[in-house]
C-alpha positions in Angstrom: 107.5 121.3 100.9 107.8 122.6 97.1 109.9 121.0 94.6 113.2 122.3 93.2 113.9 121.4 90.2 116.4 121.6 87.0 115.4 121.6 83.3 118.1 120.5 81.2 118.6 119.4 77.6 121.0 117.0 75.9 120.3 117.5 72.0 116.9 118.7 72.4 116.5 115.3 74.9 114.8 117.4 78.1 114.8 116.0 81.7 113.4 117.3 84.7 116.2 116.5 87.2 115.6 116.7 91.1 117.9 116.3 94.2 117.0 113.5 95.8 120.3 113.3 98.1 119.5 117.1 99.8 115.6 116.7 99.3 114.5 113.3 99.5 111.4 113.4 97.8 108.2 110.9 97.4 107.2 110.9 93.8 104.2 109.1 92.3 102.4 108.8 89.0 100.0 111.1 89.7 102.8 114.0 89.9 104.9 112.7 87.5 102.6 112.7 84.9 101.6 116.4 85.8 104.7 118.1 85.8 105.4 116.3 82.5 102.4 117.9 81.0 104.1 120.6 78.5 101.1 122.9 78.4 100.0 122.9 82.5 103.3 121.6 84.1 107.2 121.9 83.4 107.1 119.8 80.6 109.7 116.9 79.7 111.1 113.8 78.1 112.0 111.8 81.0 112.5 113.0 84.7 115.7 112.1 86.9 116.3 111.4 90.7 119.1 111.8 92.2 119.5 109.8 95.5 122.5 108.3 97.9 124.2 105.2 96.4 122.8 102.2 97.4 125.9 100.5 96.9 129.3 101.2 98.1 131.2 101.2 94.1 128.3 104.4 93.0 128.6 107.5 93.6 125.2 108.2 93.5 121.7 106.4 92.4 120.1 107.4 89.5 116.7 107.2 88.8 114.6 107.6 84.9 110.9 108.0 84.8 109.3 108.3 81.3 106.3 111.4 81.1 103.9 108.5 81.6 104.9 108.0 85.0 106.6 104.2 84.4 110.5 104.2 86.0 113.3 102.9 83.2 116.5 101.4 83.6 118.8 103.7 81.3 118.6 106.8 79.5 121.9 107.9 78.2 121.1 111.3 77.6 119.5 111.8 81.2 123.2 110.4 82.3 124.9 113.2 80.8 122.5 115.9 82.7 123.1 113.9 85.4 127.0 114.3 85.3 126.7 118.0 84.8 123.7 118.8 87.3 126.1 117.1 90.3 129.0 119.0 89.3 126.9 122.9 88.7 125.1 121.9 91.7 128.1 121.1 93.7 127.5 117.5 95.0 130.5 116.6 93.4 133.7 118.7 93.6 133.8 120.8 90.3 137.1 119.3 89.5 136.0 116.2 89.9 136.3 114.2 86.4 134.5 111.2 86.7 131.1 110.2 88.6 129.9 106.6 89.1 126.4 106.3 88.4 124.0 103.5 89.5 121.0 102.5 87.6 118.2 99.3 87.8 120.8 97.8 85.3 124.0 99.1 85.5 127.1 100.8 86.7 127.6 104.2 84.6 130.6 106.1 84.3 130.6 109.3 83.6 133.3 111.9 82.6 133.3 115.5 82.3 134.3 117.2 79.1 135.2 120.9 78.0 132.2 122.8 76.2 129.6 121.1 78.2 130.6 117.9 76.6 129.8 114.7 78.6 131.0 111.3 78.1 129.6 108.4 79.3 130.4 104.8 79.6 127.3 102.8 78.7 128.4 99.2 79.5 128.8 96.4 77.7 126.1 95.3 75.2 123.8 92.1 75.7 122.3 90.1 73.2 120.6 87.3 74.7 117.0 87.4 74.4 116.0 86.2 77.7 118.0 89.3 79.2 117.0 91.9 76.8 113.9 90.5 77.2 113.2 89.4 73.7 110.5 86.3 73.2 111.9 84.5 70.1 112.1 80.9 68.9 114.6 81.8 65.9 118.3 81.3 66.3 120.0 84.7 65.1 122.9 84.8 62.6 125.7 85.3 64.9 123.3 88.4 66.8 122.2 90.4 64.0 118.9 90.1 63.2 115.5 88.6 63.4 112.4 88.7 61.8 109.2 90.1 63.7 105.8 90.2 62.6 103.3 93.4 62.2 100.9 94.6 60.5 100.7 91.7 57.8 104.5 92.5 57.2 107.9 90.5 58.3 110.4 92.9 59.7 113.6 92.3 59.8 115.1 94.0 63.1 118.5 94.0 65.1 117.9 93.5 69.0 119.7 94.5 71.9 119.9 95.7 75.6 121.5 98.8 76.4 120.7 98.6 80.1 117.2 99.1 78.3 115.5 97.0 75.5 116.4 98.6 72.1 114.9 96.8 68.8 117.1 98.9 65.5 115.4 99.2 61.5 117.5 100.0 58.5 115.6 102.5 56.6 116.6 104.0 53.3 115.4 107.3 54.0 114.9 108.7 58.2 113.0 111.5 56.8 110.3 109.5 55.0 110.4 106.2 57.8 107.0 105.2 59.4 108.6 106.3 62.6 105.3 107.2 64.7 103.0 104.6 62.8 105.3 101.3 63.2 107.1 102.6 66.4 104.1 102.8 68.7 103.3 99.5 67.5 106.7 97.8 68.1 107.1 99.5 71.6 104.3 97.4 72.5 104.9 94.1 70.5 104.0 91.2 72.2 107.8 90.2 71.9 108.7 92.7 73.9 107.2 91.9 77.7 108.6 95.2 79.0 108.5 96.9 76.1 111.4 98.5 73.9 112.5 101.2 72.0 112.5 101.6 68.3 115.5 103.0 66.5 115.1 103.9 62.5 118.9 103.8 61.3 120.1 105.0 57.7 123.6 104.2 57.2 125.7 107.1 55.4 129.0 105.8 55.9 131.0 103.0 58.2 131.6 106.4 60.4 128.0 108.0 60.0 124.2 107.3 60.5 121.3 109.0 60.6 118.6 107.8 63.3 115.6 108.5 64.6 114.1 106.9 68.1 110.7 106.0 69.5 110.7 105.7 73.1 108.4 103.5 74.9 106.7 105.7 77.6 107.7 108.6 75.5 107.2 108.9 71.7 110.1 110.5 69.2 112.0 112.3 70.9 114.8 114.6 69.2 117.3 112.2 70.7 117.9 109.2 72.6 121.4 108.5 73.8 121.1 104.6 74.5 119.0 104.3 71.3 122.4 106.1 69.6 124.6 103.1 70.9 121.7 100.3 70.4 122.2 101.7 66.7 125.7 101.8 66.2 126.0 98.5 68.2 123.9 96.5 65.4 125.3 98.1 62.7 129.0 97.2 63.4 127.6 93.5 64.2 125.9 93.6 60.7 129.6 94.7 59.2 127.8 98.4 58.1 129.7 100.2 60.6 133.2 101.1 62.0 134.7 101.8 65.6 134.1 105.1 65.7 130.5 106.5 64.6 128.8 110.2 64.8 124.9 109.5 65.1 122.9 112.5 63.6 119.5 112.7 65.6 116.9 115.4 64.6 118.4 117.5 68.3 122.3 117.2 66.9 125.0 114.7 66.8 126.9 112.3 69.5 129.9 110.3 69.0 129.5 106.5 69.6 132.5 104.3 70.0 132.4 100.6 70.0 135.3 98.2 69.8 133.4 95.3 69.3 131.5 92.4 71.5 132.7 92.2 74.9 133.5 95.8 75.0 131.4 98.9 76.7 130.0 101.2 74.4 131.4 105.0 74.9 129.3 107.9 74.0 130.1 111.7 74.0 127.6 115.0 73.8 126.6 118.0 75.0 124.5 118.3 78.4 122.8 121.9 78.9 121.1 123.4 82.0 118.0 125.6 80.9 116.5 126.7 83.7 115.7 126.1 87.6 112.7 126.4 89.6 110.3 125.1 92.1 107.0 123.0 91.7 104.3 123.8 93.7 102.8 121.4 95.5 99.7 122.5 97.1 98.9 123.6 93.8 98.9 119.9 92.7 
């Protein structure tokens, strides 16, 4: 049986999202890794599954593999597609406003916006290392930073789990930052057993930032939706940043809201469908 599938963008963040709950489909690495090709296959960021909750308080399970076949535990932009690929697609009534999604992690709860606007409640941020995971032997100032080693240089890096590890850089300048050179690096720092992703933050104002992510599994990408909240998370512990936060990636801007420890992290954007179709498999 072929493969239907929808390509959809959230800030230039594309996804490959199939329905697991009509179609239940087998997927390996093999296949994953060829329709992510963007030059013989569909081409994308991450793909999603969509299967039956596993658990009576979800709606729905949702899956995230990167283009390099390995299955994630969050992606914030895939949970917008998400939201808006069950309501288009009519597994959810269309004026139904909010889905419960759930991940590896986490519960998600998303709610439908005007304009193709999505928001979505991330959960509540974790710091300890052991959960993240993080291997450390320094104490951090009340959670805000620590200092990692590479390259014959001492970083000095907030950490955090979004559902997903997330380490965050202050940079003067996002346009000039070493994102590819130390970001494939730190995705694969031994400090970080499952990996993590790397977020390069310039601070404009308490209510702004500019930021740029390196996905493990991935590379850049123009945007990273947990990588947004990871960001504006460490910056309001470090006292740079307000409640209330507009993250400008290189695909567009979200809105990040945080109200401090102990509180889930809310954030808003667009989620686009660009086109359906079906993958062939006997031509696998």
């Amino acid at each position: 049986m072929n493969i239907p599938f929808t390509k959809m963008q959230g800030l230039g963040n594309d996804f490959v999202v199939l329905d697991g709950v009509r179609h239940p489909i087998h997927l390996t690495n093999t296949l994953i890794q060829q329709m992510a090709d963007r030059h013989f296959g569909i081409g994308f960021d991450q793909l999603l599954l969509v299967e039956p909750a596993l658990q009576t308080d979800a709606d729905f399970t949702y899956r995230i593999f990167n283009a390099d076949g390995s299955e994630v535990s969050q992606c914030g932009n895939g949970a917008r597609c998400v939201g808006r690929f069950l309501i288009e697609t009519g597994l959810v009534p269309v004026d139904k406003t909010h889905i419960l999604l759930s991940t590896k992690e986490r519960l998600l709860e998303v709610h439908a916006r005007e304009n193709c606007q999505m928001a979505v409640n991330m959960g509540i941020p974790v710091f300890d290392p052991q959960k993240i995971p993080f291997q450390t032997s320094q104490q951090a100032s009340q959670k805000i930073s620590y200092e990692i080693s590479l390259d014959q240089q001492t970083l000095s890096i907030g950490v955090v789990s979004m559902g997903n590890p997330h380490a965050v850089l202050r940079v003067d300048d996002v346009t000039v930052a070493p994102v590819d050179r130390l970001g494939k690096k730190l995705t694969c720092h031994t400090a970080f057993p499952e990996g993590v992703n790397v977020g390069f933050m310039q601070c404009i104002s308490r209510g702004e930032i500019r930021l740029r992510v390196y996905e493990r599994g991935v590379g850049e990408t123009l945007a990273c939706g947990s990588g947004a909240c990871a960001a504006v998370v460490i910056g309001h512990m470090q006292g740079l940043l307000g409640t209330e936060v507009n993250v400008d990636l290189p695909g567009g801007v979200l809105q990040v809201s945080w109200a401090g420890e102990g509180y889930p992290v809310w954030m808003t954007g667009p989620a686009q469908t660009i086109f359906k179709g079906e993958w062939l498999l006997e031509s696998v």
